[in-house]
N, C-alpha and C positions, 0 to 999 in steps of 0.2 A: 194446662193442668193435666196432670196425670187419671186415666180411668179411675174411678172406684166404685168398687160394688157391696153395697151391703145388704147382708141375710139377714132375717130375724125369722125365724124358728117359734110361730105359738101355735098352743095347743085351745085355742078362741078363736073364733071369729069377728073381730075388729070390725069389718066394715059390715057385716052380716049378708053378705051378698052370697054365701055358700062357693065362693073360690077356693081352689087350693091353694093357688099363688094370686099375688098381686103386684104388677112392677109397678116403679113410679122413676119418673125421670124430670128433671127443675126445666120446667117450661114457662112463660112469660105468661098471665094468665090473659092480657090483654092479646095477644097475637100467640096462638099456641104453634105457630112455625118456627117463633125466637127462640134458641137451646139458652141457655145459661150459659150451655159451653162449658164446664167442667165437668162432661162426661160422667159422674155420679149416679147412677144406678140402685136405687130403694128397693129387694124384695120380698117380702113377706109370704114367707109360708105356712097355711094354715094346712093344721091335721083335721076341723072339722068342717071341710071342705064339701059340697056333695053336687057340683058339678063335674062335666067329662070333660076338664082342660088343662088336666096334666097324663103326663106318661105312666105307663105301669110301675116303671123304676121309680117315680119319685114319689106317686102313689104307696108302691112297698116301702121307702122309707118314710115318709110322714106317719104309715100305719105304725113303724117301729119307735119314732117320736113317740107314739100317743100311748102305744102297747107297753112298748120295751122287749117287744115278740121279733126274733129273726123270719121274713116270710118270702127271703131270696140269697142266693149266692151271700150279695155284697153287705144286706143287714146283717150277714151271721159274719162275713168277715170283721162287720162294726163291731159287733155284739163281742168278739170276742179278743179283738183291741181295746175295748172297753175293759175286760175284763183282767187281759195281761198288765193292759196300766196300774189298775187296781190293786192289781197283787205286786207290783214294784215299790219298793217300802222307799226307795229315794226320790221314786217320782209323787209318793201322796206325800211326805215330809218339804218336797219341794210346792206341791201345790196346796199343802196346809199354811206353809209361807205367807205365799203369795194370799191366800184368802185372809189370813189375819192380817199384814202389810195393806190390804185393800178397804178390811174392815175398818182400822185406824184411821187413815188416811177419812174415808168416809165419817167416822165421828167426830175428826178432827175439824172436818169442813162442818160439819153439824152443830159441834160447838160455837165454830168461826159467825158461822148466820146467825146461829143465839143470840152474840154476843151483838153483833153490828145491828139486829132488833134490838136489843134492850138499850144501845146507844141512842139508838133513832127515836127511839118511845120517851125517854129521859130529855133528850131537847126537845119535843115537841112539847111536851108538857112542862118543862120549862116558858119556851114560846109561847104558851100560853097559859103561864102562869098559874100553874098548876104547883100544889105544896109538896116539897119532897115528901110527905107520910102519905099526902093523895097517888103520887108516883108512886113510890114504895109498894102500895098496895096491888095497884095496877100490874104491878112489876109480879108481885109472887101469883096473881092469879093468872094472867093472860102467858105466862113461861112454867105455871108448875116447878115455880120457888118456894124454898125454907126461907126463915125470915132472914138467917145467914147469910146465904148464898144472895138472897135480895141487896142485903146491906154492902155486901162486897161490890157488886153494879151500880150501887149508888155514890160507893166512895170514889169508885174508878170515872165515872162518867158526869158524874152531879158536878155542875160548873157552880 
């Protein structure tokens, strides 16, 4: 398997241990000498860190994470890529895109769940013989349905 390393960037303390970073690597819990072997590297970097176990350099960009203040060469060389991107009108039309195509896709999954709940909820209470108006009910309170919207789940799903 190929390396992978992933960042995550918060601006919290997760484990509250006052780290800046935390790595994590897939170890066997029972014998932590067995790798997993896919080389997958976890690490998390926190901005409200308040131990001495990172570098000044990664120190001055976490501070710029949390600020949005340039407080070395290379933040201000971020700070102001940041800023040419910004003022590129085909690259925010490209990345207003991409966030609307991601929000979709995102509702579309959230629909998708709804629905596969209200399926699951309708046989179970079939299975236990449960009365479509006792479902029904079930159905607009526990999803935050109209009685419409209820009746449409019940036509699609009600055996």
């Amino acid at each position: 398997m190929k390396k992978s390393i992933i960042i995550f960037l918060c601006t919290f303390d997760y484990y509250g241990e006052g780290r800046h970073i935390y790595t994590f690597e897939n170890r066997c819990r029972e014998n932590l000498k067995l790798s997993f072997g896919d080389e997958t590297i976890k690490i998390i970097l926190n901005t409200k860190g308040t131990q001495k176990d990172a570098s000044r350099e990664l120190l001055d960009f976490l501070t710029y994470i949390e600020s949005g203040n340039p407080t070395d060469d290379y933040t201000q060389e971020l700070e102001n890529e940041i800023n040419r991107v910004r003022g590129n009108e085909e690259r925010r039309l490209d990345y207003m895109t991409l966030y609307l195509k991601q929000q979709e896709i995102y509702m579309d999954g959230r629909e998708e769940g709804k629905a596969e709940g209200i399926a699951a909820l309708i046989e179970i209470s079939q299975e236990w013989r449960k009365t479509l108006e006792e479902t029904r009910k079930v159905i607009v309170e526990k999803f935050s349905l109209n009685a419409v919207e209820a009746e449409g789940y019940m036509k699609k799903y009600w055996k």
